[in-house]
Structure formats: structure tokens, C-alpha cells
C-alpha positions in Angstrom: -109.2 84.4 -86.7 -107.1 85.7 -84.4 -103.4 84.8 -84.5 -101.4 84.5 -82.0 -99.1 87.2 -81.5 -95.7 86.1 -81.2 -93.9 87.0 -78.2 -90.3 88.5 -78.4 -87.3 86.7 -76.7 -86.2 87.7 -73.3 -82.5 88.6 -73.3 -80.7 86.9 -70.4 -79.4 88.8 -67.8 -75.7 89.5 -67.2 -74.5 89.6 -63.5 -72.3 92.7 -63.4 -69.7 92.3 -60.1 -69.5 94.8 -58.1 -66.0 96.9 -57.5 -65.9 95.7 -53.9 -66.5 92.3 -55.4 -63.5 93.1 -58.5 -60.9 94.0 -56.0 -61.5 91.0 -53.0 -61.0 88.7 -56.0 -57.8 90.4 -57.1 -56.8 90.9 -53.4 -57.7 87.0 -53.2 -55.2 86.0 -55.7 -52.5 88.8 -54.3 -53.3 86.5 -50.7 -52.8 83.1 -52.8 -49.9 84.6 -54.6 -48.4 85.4 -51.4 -48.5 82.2 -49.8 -47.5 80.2 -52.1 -44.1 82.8 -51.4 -44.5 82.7 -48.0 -45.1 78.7 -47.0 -41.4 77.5 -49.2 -39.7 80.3 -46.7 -41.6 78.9 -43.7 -40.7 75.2 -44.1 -36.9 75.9 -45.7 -36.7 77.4 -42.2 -33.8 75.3 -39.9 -35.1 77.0 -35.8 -37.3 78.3 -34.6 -35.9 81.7 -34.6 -35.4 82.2 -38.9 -39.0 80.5 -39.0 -40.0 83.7 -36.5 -38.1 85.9 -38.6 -39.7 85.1 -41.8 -43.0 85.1 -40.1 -42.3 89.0 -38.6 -41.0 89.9 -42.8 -44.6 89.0 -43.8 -46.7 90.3 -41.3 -44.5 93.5 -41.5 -45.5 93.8 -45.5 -48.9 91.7 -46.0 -50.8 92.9 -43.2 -53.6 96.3 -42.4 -52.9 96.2 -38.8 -51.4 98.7 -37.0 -49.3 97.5 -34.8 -47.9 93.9 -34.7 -45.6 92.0 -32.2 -44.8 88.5 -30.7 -45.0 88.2 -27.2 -42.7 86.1 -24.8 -43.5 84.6 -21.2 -41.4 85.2 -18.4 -38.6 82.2 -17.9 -38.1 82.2 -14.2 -35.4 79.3 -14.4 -32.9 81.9 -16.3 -34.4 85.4 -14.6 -35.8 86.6 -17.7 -38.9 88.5 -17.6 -41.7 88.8 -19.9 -41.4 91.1 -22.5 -43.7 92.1 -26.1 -41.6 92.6 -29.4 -42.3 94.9 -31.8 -42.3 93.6 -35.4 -42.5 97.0 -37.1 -41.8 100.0 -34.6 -40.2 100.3 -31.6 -42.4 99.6 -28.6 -41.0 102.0 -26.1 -43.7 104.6 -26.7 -46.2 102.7 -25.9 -48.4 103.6 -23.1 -49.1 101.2 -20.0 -52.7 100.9 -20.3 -52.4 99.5 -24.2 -48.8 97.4 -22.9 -51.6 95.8 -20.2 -53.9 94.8 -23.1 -51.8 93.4 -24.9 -50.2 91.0 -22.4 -53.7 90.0 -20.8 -55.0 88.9 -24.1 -51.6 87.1 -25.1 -52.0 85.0 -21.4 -55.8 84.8 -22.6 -55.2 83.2 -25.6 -52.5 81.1 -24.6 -54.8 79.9 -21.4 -57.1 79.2 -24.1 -54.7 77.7 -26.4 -57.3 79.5 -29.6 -57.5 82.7 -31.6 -58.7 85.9 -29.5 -60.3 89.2 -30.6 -60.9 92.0 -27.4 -61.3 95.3 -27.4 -58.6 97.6 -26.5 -59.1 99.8 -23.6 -57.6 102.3 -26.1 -61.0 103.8 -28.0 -60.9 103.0 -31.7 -58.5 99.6 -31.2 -59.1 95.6 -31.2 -56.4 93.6 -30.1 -56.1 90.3 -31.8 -53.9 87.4 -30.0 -52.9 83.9 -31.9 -51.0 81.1 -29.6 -48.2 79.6 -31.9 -48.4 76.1 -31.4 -45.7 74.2 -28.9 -44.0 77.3 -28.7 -43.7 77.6 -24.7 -45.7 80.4 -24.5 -45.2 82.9 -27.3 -48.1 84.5 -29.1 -49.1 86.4 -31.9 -50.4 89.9 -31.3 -52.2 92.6 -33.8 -53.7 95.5 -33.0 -56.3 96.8 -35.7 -58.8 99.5 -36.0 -62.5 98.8 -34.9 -64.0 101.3 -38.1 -62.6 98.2 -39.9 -63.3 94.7 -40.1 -59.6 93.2 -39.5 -60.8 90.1 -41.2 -57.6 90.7 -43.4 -55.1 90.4 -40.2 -57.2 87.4 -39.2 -56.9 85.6 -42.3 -53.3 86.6 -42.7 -52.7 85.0 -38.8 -54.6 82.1 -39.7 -52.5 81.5 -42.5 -49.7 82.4 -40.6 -50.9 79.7 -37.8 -51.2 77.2 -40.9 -48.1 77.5 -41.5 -46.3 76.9 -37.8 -48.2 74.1 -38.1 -47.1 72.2 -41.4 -43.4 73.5 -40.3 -44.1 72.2 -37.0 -44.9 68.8 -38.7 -42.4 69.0 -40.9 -39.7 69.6 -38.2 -41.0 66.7 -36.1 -40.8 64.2 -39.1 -36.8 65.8 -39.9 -36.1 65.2 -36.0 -37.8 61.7 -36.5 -35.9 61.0 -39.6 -32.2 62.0 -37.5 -33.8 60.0 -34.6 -34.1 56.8 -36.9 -30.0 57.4 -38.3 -28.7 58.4 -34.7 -30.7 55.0 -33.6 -28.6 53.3 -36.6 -25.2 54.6 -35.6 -25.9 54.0 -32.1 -26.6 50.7 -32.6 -23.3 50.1 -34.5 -21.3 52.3 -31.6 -22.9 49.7 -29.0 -22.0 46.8 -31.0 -18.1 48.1 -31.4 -18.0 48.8 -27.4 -19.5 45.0 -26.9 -16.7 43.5 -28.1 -14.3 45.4 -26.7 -12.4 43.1 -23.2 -12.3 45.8 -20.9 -13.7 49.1 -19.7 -10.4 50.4 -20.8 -11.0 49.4 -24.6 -14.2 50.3 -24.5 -14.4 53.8 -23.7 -11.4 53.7 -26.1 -13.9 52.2 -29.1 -16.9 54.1 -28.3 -14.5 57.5 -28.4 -13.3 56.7 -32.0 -16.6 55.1 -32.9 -18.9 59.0 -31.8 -16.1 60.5 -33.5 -16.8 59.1 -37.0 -19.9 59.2 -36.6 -19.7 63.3 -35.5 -17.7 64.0 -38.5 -14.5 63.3 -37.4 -14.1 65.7 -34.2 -12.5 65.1 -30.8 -14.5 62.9 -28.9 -13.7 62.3 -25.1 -15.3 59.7 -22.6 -15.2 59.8 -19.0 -15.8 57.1 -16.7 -16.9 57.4 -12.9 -15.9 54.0 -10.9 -18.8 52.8 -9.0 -18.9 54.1 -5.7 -16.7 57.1 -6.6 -17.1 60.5 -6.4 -15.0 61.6 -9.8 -15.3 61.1 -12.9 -12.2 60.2 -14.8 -10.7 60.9 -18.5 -10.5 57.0 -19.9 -10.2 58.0 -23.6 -9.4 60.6 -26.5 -10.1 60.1 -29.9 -7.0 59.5 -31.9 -5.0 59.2 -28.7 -3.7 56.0 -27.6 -3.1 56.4 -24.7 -4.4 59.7 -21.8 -2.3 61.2 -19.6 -3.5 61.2 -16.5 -1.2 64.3 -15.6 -1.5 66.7 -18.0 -3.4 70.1 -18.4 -6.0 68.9 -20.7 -6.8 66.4 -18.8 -7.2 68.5 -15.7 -9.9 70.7 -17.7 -11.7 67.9 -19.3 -12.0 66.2 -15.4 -13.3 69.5 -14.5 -16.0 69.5 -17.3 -16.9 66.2 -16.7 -18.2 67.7 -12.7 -19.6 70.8 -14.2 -21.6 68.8 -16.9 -23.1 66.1 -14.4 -23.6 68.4 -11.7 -25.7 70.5 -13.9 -27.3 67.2 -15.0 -28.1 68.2 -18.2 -26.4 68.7 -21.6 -24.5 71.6 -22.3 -23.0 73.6 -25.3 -21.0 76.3 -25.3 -20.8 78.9 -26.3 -24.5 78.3 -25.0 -27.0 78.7 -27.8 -29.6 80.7 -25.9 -30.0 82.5 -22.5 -31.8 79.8 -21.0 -28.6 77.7 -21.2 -25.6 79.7 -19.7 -25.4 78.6 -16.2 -22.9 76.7 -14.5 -20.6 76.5 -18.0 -17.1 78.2 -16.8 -14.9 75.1 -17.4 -16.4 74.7 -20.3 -15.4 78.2 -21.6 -11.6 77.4 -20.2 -11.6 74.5 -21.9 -12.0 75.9 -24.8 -9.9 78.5 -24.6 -7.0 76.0 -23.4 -7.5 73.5 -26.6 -8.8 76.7 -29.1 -12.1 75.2 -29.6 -14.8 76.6 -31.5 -17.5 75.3 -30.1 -17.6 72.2 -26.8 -20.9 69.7 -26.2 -21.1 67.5 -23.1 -24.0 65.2 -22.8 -23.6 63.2 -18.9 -24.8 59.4 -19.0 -27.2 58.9 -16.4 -28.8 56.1 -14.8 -32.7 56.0 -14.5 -32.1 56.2 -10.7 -29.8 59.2 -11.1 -26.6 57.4 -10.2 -23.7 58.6 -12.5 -21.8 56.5 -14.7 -20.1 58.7 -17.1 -20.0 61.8 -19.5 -19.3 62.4 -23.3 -17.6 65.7 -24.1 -17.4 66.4 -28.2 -14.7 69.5 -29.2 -15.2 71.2 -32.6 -12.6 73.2 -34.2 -9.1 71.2 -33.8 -9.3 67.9 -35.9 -7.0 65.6 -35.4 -4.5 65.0 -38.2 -3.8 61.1 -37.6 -7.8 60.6 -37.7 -8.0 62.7 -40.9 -5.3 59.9 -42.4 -6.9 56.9 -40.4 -10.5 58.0 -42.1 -9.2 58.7 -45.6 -7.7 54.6 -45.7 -10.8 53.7 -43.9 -14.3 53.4 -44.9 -17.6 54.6 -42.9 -20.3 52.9 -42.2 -23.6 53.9 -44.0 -24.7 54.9 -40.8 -21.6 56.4 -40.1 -21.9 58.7 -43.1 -25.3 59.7 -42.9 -24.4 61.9 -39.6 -21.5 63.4 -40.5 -20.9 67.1 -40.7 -23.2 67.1 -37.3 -23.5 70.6 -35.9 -23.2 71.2 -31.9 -27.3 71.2 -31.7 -27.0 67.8 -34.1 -24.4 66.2 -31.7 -26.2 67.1 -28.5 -29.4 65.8 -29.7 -27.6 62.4 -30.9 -25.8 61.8 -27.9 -29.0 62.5 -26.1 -30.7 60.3 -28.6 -28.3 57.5 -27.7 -27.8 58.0 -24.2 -29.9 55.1 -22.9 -28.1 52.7 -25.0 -24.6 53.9 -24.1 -25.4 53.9 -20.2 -26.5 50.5 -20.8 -23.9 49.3 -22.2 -21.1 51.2 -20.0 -23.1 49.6 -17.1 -22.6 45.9 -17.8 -19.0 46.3 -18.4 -18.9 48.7 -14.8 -20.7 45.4 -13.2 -18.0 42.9 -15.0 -15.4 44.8 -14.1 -16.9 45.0 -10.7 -17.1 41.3 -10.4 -14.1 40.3 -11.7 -12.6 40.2 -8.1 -16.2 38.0 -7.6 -15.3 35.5 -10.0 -12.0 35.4 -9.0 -13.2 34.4 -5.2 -15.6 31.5 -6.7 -12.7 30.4 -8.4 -10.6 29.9 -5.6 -13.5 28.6 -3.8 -13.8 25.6 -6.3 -10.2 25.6 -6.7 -9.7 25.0 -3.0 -10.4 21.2 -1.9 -10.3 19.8 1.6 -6.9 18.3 0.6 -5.5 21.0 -0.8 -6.5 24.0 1.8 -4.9 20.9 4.8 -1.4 21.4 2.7 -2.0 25.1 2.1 -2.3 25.4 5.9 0.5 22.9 6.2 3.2 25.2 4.1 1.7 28.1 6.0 2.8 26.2 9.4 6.1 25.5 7.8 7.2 29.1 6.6 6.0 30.7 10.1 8.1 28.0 12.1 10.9 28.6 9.5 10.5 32.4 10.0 10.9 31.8 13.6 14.7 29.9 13.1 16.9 32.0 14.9 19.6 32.9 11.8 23.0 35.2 12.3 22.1 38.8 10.8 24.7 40.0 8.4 25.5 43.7 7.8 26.7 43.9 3.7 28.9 46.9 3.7 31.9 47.9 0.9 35.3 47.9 1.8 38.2 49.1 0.9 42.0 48.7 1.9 44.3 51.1 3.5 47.8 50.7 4.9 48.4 50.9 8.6 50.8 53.6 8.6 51.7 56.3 6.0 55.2 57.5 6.0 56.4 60.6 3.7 60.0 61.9 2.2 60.5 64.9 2.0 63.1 67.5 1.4 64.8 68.1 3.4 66.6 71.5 3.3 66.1 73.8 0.0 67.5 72.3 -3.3 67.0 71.5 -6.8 65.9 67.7 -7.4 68.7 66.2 -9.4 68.1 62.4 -10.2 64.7 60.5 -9.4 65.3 56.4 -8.9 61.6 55.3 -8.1 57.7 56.1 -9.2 54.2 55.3 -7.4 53.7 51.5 -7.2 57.3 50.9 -7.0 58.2 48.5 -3.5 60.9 49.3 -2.0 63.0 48.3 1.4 63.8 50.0 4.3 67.0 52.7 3.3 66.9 52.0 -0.4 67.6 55.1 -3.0 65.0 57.1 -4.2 66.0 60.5 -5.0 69.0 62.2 -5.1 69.3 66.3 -4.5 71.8 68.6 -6.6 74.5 69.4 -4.0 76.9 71.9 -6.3 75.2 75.2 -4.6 76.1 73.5 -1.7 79.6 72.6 -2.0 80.1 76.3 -3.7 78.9 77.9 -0.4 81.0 75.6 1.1 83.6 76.7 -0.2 83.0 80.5 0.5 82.4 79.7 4.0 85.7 77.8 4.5 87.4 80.9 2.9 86.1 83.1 5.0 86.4 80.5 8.5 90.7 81.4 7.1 91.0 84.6 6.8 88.7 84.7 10.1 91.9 82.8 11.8 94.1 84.6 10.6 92.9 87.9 11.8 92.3 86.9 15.1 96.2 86.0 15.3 96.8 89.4 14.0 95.0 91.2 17.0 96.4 88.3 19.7 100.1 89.3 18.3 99.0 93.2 18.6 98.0 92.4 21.9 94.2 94.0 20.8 92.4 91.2 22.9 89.1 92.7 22.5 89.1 92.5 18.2 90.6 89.4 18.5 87.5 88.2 21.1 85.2 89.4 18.7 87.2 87.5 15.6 86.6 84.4 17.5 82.9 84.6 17.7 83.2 85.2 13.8 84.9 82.1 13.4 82.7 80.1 16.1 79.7 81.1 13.3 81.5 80.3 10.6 82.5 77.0 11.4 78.3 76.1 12.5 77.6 77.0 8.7 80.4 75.3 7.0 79.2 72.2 9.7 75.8 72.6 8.4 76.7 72.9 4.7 79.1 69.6 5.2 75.7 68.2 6.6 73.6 68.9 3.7 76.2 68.1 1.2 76.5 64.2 3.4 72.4 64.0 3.0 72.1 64.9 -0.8 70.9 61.1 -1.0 66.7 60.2 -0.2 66.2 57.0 1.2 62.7 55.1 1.8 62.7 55.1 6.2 60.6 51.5 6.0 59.9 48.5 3.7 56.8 49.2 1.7 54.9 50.6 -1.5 55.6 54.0 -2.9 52.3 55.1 -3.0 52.7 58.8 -4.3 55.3 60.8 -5.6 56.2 60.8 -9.2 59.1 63.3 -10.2 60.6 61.7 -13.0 59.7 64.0 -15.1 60.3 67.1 -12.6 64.4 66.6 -12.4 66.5 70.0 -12.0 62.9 71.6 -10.1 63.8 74.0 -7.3 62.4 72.3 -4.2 61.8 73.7 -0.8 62.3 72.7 2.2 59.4 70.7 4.0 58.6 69.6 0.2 56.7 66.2 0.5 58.2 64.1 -2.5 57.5 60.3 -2.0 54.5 58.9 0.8 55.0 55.0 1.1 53.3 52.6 2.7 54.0 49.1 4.8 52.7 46.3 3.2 52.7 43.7 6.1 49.8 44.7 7.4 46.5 46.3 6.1 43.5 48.3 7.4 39.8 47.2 6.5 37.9 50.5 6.4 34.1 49.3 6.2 31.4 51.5 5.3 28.5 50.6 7.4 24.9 52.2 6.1 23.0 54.7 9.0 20.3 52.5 9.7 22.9 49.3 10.6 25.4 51.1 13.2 23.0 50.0 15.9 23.8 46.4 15.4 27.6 46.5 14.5 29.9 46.6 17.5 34.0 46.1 18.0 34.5 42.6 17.9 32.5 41.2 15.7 33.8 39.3 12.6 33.4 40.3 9.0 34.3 38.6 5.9 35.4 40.5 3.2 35.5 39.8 -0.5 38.0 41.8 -2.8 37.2 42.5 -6.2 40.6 41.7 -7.0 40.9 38.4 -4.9 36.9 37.3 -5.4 38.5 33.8 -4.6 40.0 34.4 -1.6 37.6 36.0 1.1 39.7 37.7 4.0 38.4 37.4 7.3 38.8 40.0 10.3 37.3 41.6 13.5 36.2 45.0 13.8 38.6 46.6 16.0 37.1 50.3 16.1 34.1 52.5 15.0 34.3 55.6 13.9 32.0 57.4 16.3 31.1 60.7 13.8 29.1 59.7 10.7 30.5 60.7 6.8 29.6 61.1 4.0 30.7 59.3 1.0 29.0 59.2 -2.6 25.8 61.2 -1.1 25.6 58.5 2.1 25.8 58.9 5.3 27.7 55.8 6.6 30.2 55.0 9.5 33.8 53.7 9.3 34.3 50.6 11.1 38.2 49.2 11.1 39.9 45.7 11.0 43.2 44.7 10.5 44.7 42.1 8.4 48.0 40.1 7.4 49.6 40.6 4.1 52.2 38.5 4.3 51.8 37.5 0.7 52.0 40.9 -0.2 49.3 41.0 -2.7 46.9 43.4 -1.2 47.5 47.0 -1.9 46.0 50.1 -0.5 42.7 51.4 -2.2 41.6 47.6 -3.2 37.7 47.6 -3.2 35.0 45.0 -2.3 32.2 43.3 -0.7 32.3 43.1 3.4 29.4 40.9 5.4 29.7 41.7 9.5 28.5 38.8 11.5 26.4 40.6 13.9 24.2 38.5 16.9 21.2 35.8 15.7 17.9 36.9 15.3 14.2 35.4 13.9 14.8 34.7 9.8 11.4 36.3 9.9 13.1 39.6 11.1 16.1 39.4 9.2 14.0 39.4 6.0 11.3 41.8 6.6 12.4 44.3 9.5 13.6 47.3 6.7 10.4 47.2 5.3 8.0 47.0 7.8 10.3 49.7 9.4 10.1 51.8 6.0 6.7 51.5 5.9 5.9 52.4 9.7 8.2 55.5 8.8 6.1 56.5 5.6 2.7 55.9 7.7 4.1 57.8 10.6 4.2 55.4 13.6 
């Protein structure tokens, strides 16, 4: 019998990778490696330009092509062309032909909005393009070599792609997250400016309302009136109150026009090239205040109509916020924007902007129709009855206007004598004895000074001596028959006797006596006896008091009406219970000037017989001049001020 033979077991078969297989594995897990590196940088990223620069880092290491570069579209708004960007060598020896390739496939793929592969015209070279998604334009470009496969660059761009992507959506949902806060604080900033009673408080509230919610920075508000052409400063963060006068606000006016006019928010210093246009005021502005860094946001109406603008300045804090915010606490709103950038800021404001324009608007229209509301009012105020007795004291005050009333002149006035009369000395002496002092009355040939007369008499003296022995010589030549010396001896004793006449004269006058009845009015010497006087020396003036001159001081723009005649009534500060009356008995035709006014002198004389006026009393005078319209005499200096001003 024939056994079966037992068969032998089959060894199983091991699968032995290959090398190429070995190393795309390990190279697989480098790639994995890798990207878990690269995707943390991508997405920590805050722009778009550090999410480009970590991008060009790892095509620059992780990558077999040969050339790589990012490609940007020409901006015709700012003038700037097109241009390719190395990532790894400098593109300036590049030839035109390969330049050409390399921006047709970048419009190619962008056109296409997808991944592109072509074939250099170069031999040997494929270009590969990649569109980076909502990125205006820009592109990813490799060049490779065709004896290989450049399905490494491919995957690496694909990844790269992935990766815009997720930081794409991870951006969106950070500017969506800000979005939802900004909405929050806006909200509370509109509520603040709701309850505010005017525009004025308002833009005053909604200024220290952006502030907090900016982190505390200077936060201005303009307003533009409707139906105005300029928009004006209406509030400052920590300021009270603006001056409408000063430099700053000049240069915050002026960036108020240059923001609206560019229609468009601005920051400077501008954060890219596409944004530097039309920003001088806002570069002296801050160079004027020092800031760091300026945003303006304008507030615009659907329709385009302006209403306002919002201009934030970083770098000077103000130190009575800092104290207002450290006893005051924010809002949860509040403190979830602080610390905003200028790029934060403008996108908040721009965020807002609607709501604030809104806002700004329905106040603008109340204000508006405040003057409305106040015609309605006196619409329903204004009855049949009443408007009959409104029209009936209207009737009344123009017939009273009409009432023909005399028009008074008020003038000042002061008192002067009629006549001045002066002593003085009256041949050269020395003052020996003084009797009287200003304010002293005195009668006609009283004593008031008497001169030292001992010089006098001593000449005297010499001169009588001398008239002797004059005589006697003259004898002598009349007795020695020598007629012509004693001729001559005669004249001698002629002048002689003239001086000793004249010093008997003087030595008869020594006494000063007052020539009229009056008030010694200057001339106080009692202090100055035994002075040397000479002659011609004024020593006392004195004045009548029985009668007085009026001198009134009529304004320029009365002399027309005041003529000689006319009464005035006059009202002494020293008498104010005994007016004086008069009539003008001459004007001064030549105007003077008298504490910086130009006025005429008009004069009237007046009875003293009391004797209680005295010369340079002061008061009130009223001339009487003809009767005109009560309408006139009220309102004729300022209609004729105003015609003046207008120039009629």
C-alpha cells in the first residue's frame, strides 16, 4: 500500500521594500515632521506679510526646486508695477525670455484661480504657478527640472496652499471674533452719546467713550454742520473744553478735509505703499503734537453726504485720563479692546462707523429742528386774541417811537474861573515872609507876600552917598569957573538921583498884594522863604469867584447838533443836589484831545454868588439840543454804527 508521501510546508514569503520604497517613507515622515513645524508658524502669524515670510523660510529649505519666487500684480491706483521676488537668489540675472514665463503662467494660474505646471521656454525647466487664495493677485512660482518628477515641490506647494488656507480661516474667524467685541463697545459708545442733550455733549461722550475703549489715547471728533462746507473740532478727550483758536486745532481741522476728501481711512505713518497719498496734514500733525502714530476714520452717509470724522493720536497720553481711568472702571467691553494697535483702531472705527453716523445724524436733525419746534410752538402759543394785542403793543411802540422828544447831548464838565490873574515879582529879590497858600480867599489889596528889602536900602544908601559927593564936586568946578566938568558932574548926579528914585521905589513895593477878590489858586512858598527870586517870577495866580466858566466836553459824533445858545444842565459831583443851569455861549471851533478822545469845548457862564463853586469841580452836563422822533433819539448811534461797520 502506498502511503502518501507527506508534503513539506511552504515557507511564507517575506516582502522585502525596496530602497526607493525605504527612503520615500523616511522622506514621508521628514515631510510630516516638517509640517507639523511649519503649520504652528503659519497660523501664530499676525499679516499677511510674516505669514509670507515664514512661507519663503520653508520653501527656501524644504524644497528641490531651483528657483522659487512670489509674484506681485501691478497696483495701478498707487503706480506700482508688477514685479517677481526671488525667495532664494537675486533675480536680476535672470534672462527675459524665462522673466516672460514666469509672469504668463503666474496671470495663468491666477485667471485660473488653480495649480499650473508649463514648460519653460528654457530647455530642461517646468515652471510651476500656485494662486494664494484672496491674496489680490499674488502667486506662487517654482521652477524645477524636467529630468525630474517635481512631485516634491508640488506636494510641498500644496501643503504650503493648505496652509494659507487654515490661516486664511483662522484669520477670518480672529477678525470675526474683534468684529463681535467692536460691535459690543460700539453699542455701549452709542448708548453713552444717546443720552447725551446736545451735539455739543455728545461728540464730547463719544470722544472719552472711543478713548477707553482704544486704550486710553487721544481721541478727537469733528462735526460738519449740515449744509456746511467744514468740518469743525467739537471735542478732545480729556479736554473740557476746545479752543477754537489754537494751533492744534488748526491742524486737526485740516486733517479732518484731508481725511474726508480722501474718503477713506488713513494711518500714518501709512502702513503700506498703497496708502500714502493725500496724508501731509496728517504727518504735520504729528509732528506738531509728537505723535507716534495718527488714524482718521471719516463718517459717511450712505449717500455720500458728510457728517463728521474721528481722528485717534497714539504716543501722548493724557495724564488726567490716566488718573480719571485708574478711579474708574471699564466696561467688559471696554477692556476687551484695549491696547488696540493703529490697524486695530482703524478697523474698529470702521467696524462702528454705521452706528456712529447714525447716531450723530439724529442729533444733527434735532439740532436742526430745534428752531422747527420752536416755530410750532409759537404757532400754538399764538391765539387770535393774543396775536390782536401783540399787534396792538406793536401799534403802540411805533406811534410812541414817533413822539417827538428833546435830544440831550450828556457830556462832562468841569469848572473854570473867568479870569486868571498872577503875582509876581516884581523886580529881583529874595522872598522874605509868605502870608497865604493855594485855596486861601482873599480880597482885592490884601497881603500876601512880603520881599526882603535890606539889599535894597544898602544900595540905597551907596547911591545917596555917591548923589553927595556928586554935588559937591560940581560946586567945586562952578567955583573954579571949569563949566564944562561941572556940566558933566551934573549928568552924574541927574543918574544918580533916577537910581536912588528907583531903589526908593522898590524899597516902597517890598509888600505883594492880591490885585482882585478871589481864590489863590497856585502858589505855595511857605516853605521857600529867604529863596532868591527873579524878576518876572510868577508866585501866586488867583482867581475871581463871582463868576464861573462851564467848559463841556462834547463827544465828535455830537458837535453837529450842539450850537451857542442852547441850554445845558449841569450836575456837580460836589453839588449832586443842586443842578446848575446855563447856555452855551461859545464852541471851540478846533477839536482836543482829552483822555485818548477827541471832543469839543463848548462854554457857559454861571453865577457864584454863594461862592461854593471852585475851579476844577467835575460833573455831569445834559445840552438841550432841538426835538426829534423818540425812535431816533434811541436808535440813531447804532443804526449809524452799524451802517459804518457795513460800509454804507
Amino acid at each position: 500500500m502506498q502511503g502518501n508521501v507527506p508534503t513539506p510546508p511552504v515557507a511564507p514569503r517575506i516582502a522585502i521594500p525596496s530602497a526607493g520604497a525605504v527612503f520615500g517613507a523616511i522622506r514621508n515622515r521628514a515631510t510630516d515632521e516638517t509640517w507639523r513645524q511649519l503649520r504652528p508658524r503659519v497660523l501664530e502669524a499676525t499679516c499677511r506679510e510674516s505669514m509670507l515670510t515664514t512661507i519663503s523660510s520653508y520653501l527656501e529649505n524644504h524644497t528641490d526646486a531651483v528657483l522659487t519666487a512670489w509674484y506681485f500684480p501691478a497696483a495701478t491706483a498707487q503706480g506700482t508695477p508688477e514685479r517677481i521676488e526671488s525667495l532664494m537668489c537675486p533675480m536680476d540675472g535672470l534672462d527675459t525670455a524665462l522673466r516672460q514665463d514666469l509672469k504668463s503662467t503666474a496671470e495663468a494660474a491666477i485667471q485660473s484661480q488653480q495649480m499650473m505646471s508649463r514648460a519653460s521656454a528654457r530647455p530642461g525647466f517646468r515652471i510651476l504657478a500656485a494662486p494664494l487664495p484672496q491674496s489680490e493677485g499674488q502667486c506662487i512660482l517654482a521652477i524645477t527640472e524636467t529630468h525630474r518628477s517635481g512631485s516634491e515641490a508640488i506636494s510641498q506647494i500644496s501643503l504650503i496652499l493648505s496652509a494659507v488656507h487654515e490661516w486664511q480661516a483662522v484669520h477670518e474667524l480672529r477678525r470675526s471674533q474683534q468684529e463681535v467685541m467692536a460691535v459690543a463697545a460700539i453699542a455701549e459708545v452709542v448708548a453713552a452719546v444717546q443720552q447725551a442733550d446736545d451735539v455739543d455733549a455728545a461728540c464730547s461722550r463719544m470722544a472719552e467713550e472711543l478713548s477707553r475703549c482704544f486704550g486710553n489715547v487721544r481721541t478727537c471728533v469733528g462735526l460738519q454742520p449740515t449744509g456746511g462746507h467744514d468740518c469743525r473740532l467739537k471735542a478732545i478727550s480729556g479736554q473740557k473744553h476746545v479752543d477754537s483758536f489754537s494751533e492744534q486745532t488748526r491742524f486737526l481741522e485740516s486733517v479732518f478735509l484731508e481725511s474726508l476728501t480722501r474718503r477713506s481711512a488713513s494711518v500714518w505713518p501709512p502702513l503700506d505703499d498703497q496708502n500714502r497719498h493725500s496724508l501731509l496734514a496728517h504727518r504735520q500733525l504729528a509732528e506738531h503734537d509728537e505723535c507716534d502714530a495718527i488714524v482718521s476714520v471719516p463718517l459717511l452717509r450712505d449717500d455720500g453726504q458728510r457728517v463728521g470724522c474721528i481722528v485717534v493720536m497714539f504716543g501722548r497720553p493724557e495724564a488726567d485720563m490716566a488718573e480719571d481711568e485708574t478711579d474708574s472702571e471699564s466696561t467688559p467691553a471696554a477692556s476687551a479692546v484695549e491696547a488696540m494697535s493703529p490697524l486695530d483702531v482703524e478697523r474698529f472705527v470702521r467696524a462702528g462707523s454705521g452706528s456712529l453716523i447714525g447716531c450723530l445724524c439724529v442729533l444733527q436733525k434735532l439740532a436742526d429742528s430745534r428752531w422747527l419746534n420752536v416755530r410750532a410752538t409759537i404757532r400754538r402759543w399764538m391765539t387770535r386774541k393774543r396775536k390782536q394785542a401783540i399787534l396792538t403793543t406793536v401799534f403802540l411802540l411805533c406811534a410812541a417811537m414817533c413822539v417827538p422828544v428833546q435830544y440831550k447831548v450828556s457830556c462832562e464838565a468841569e469848572l473854570q474861573p473867568v479870569e486868571r490873574r498872577f503875582v509876581a515879582a516884581p523886580f529881583d529879590a529874595s522872598l522874605e515872609e509868605c502870608f497865604v497858600e493855594p485855596g486861601d480867599t482873599v480880597e482885592a489889596d490884601q497881603l500876601m507876600a512880603r520881599l526882603d528889602g535890606r539889599e535894597i536900602r544898602w544900595e540905597l544908601a551907596g547911591v545917596q552917598a555917591d548923589l553927595n559927593r556928586a554935588n559937591k564936586q560940581r560946586n567945586t568946578h562952578i567955583s573954579h569957573r571949569e563949566f564944562g566938568e561941572a556940566e558933566i558932574a551934573l549928568y552924574e548926579i541927574e543918574r544918580l538921583q533916577s537910581r536912588a528914585d528907583l531903589l526908593a521905589d522898590r524899597s516902597d513895593h517890598l509888600e505883594l498884594r492880591s490885585p482882585v477878590a478871589g481864590i489863590v489858586v497856585s502858589g505855595d512858598h511857605r516853605e521857600a522863604e529867604g529863596v532868591p527870586l527873579k524878576m518876572g517870577d510868577s508866585l501866586f495866580e488867583i482867581a475871581p469867584l463871582d463868576r464861573m466858566i462851564i467848559e463841556v466836553s462834547v463827544p465828535e459824533e455830537d458837535i453837529r447838533h450842539v450850537v451857542e445858545g442852547q441850554t445845558v444842565f449841569v450836575q456837580l459831583d460836589a453839588m449832586p443836589e443842586s443842578p446848575v443851569e446855563a447856555r452855551i455861549a461859545r464852541v471851540h471851533p478846533k477839536a482836543e484831545l482829552r483822555e485818548n478822545e477827541n471832543i469839543f469845548v463848548a462854554e457857559a457862564e454861571i453865577e457864584n454868588t454863594d461862592g461854593v463853586m471852585r475851579p476844577g469841580m467835575k460833573g455831569d452836563a445834559k445840552i438841550s439840543t432841538r426835538r426829534r422822533p423818540l425812535g431816533w433819539n434811541l436808535f440813531h448811534k447804532p443804526v449809524a454804527y452799524l451802517m459804518g461797520r457795513m460800509g454804507w
